[in-house]
N, C-alpha and C positions, 0 to 999 in steps of 0.2 A: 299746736304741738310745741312743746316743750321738749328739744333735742341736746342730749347733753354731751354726745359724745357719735359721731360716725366713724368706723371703722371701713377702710375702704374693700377690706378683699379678706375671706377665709374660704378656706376649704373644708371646713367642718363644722360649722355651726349649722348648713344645711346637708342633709347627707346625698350625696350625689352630686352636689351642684356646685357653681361658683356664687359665691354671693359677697356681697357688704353687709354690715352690721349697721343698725339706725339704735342708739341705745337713748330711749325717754327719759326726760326729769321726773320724778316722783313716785310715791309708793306708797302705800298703807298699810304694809306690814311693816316689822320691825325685827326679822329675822336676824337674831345675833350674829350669827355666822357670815350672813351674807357680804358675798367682795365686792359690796359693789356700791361701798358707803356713800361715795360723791354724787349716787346718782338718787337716793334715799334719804339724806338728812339734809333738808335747806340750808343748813348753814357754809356747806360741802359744796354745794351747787357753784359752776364756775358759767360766766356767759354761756346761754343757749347759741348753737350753731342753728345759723339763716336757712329756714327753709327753701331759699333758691338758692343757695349754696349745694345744698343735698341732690335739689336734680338738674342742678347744672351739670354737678360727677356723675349724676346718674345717665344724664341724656349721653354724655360723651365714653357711657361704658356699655350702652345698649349692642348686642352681637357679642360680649366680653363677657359678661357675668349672667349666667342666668337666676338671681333673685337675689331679694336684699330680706333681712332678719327683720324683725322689731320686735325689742326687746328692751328689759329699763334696769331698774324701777319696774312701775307695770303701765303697758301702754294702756287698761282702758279706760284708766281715768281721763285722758284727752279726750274730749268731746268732738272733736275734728278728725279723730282717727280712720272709720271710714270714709273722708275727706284725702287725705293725707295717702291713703293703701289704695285710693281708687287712681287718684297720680300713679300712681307705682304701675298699680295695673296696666295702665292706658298706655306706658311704655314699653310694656311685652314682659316683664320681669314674675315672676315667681314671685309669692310673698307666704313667709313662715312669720307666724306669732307666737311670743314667749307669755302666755299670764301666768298670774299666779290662780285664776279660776271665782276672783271677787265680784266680777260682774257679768253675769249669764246675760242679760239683755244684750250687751252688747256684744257677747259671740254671738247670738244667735241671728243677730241683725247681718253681721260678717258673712256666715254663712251663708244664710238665706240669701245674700246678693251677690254672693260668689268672688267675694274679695279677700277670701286666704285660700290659701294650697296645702300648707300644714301650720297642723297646733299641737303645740307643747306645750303641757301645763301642770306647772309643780303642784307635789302634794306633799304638804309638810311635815303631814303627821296621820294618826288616826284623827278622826272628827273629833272624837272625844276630847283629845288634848290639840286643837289647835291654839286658841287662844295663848296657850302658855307657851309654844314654841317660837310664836312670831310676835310674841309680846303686844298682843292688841285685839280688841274685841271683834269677834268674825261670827257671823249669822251663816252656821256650816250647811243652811238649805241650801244657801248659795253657791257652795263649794260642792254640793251635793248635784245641785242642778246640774253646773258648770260639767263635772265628770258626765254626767250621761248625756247632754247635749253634745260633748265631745264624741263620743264612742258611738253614740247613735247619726255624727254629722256624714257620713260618705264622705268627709276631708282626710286627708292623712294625717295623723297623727301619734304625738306618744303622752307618755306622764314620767316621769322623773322624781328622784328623790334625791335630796343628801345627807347623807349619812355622819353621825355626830354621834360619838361612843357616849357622853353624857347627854343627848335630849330624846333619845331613840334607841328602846329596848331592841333586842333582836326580835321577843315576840309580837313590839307594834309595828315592826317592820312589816314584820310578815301578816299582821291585821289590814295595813293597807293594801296588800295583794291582794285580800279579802274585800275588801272595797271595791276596786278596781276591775275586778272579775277577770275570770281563766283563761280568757283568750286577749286581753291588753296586752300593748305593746309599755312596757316597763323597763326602764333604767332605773340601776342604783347607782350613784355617784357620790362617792367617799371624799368630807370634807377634806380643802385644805387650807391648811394656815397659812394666808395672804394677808391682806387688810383685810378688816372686819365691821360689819355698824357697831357691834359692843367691843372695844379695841382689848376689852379681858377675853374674849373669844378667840383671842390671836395664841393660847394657850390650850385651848378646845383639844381632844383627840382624836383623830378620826378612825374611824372602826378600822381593826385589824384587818390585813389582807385574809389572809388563814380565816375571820369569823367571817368575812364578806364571801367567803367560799363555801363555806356551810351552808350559810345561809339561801346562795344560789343552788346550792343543791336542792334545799328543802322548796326551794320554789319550785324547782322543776318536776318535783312528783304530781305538781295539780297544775302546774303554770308552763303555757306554750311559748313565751314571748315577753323573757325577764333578763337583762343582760348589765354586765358590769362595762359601765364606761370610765 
């Protein structure tokens, strides 16, 4: 594992819980928008943080926090990962996972051995246009699996979006709902302008309050479980 950043405490990255944040080096999308360049472009990358550095905080926060995140980049390209979450586990802690939905094997291995709690996993786009949203060629069976292996896992989870008034019509907003089906748990989360991987994206504008309320409207005549974060 390739750790580029822990975060020791939030109160809202898990809902309910107390947790730490474990944030991974790498990623294979290229999401312009994304804040979170240092942890996606190698040239960004700063020393990796000591894997006994992480559960030595962790050992002496055991009774304190009930879970820690992982989140990146995207954690499944570590090949250690179930490795890494089963530590986690073995200490009593809760574990949420952040993907982005690229590699279904290895959710499905997570699951099936009962080493996450929740998953959340971004959806960029419609399938149709992924590729052009996160700037990089994407086999959307994958993304396609990823979603229903999710929904069909007994884990808790959600799906998430962000919202970018230039890469995301209102009506492929509302195709992903389509996707996703009527009873998902869905957030829409409205870009903001922070640092950026494409640093002209720092110009980006993130959908209007007033249309992100529409829009929650129109969700809500067929959708139980759509909400503005």
């Amino acid at each position: 594992m390739k750790i580029g950043a822990l975060q020791k405490f939030s109160m809202i990255d898990y809902e309910g819980k107390l947790s730490a944040i474990v944030f991974t080096q790498g990623c294979n999308f290229r999401c312009p928008y994304c804040h979170n360049p240092e942890l996606v472009k190698p040239e960004k990358y700063q020393t990796p943080v000591p894997m006994e550095i992480v559960f030595s905080f962790l050992e002496n926060r055991i009774g304190l926090l009930d879970a820690v995140v992982i989140t990146g980049g995207e954690p499944t390209l570590h090949r250690d990962l179930h490795v890494f979450i089963k530590r986690i586990k073995d200490l009593g802690f809760l574990v949420k996972l952040d993907t982005n939905g690229t590699n279904p094997d290895v959710l499905e291995h997570l699951v099936k051995n009962d080493l996450v709690d929740y998953l959340a996993m971004d959806i960029k786009a419609p399938l149709s246009k992924y590729s052009q949203v996160t700037r990089c060629a994407v086999d959307i069976s994958k993304i396609s699996r990823s979603i229903e292996l999710i929904k069909t896992s007994g884990v808790e989870h959600e799906f998430r979006s962000t919202l970018v008034k230039n890469l995301l019509t209102e009506d492929e907003i509302l195709d992903i709902g389509n996707l996703l089906g009527k009873k998902t748990r869905y957030f829409l989360q409205n870009f903001v302008p922070a640092k950026t991987v494409n640093e002209k994206f720092m110009q980006a504008v993130p959908l209007p309050l007033e249309r992100i309320n529409i829009l929650l409207d129109k969700f809500h005549l067929n959708y139980s479980e759509v909400y503005v974060r």
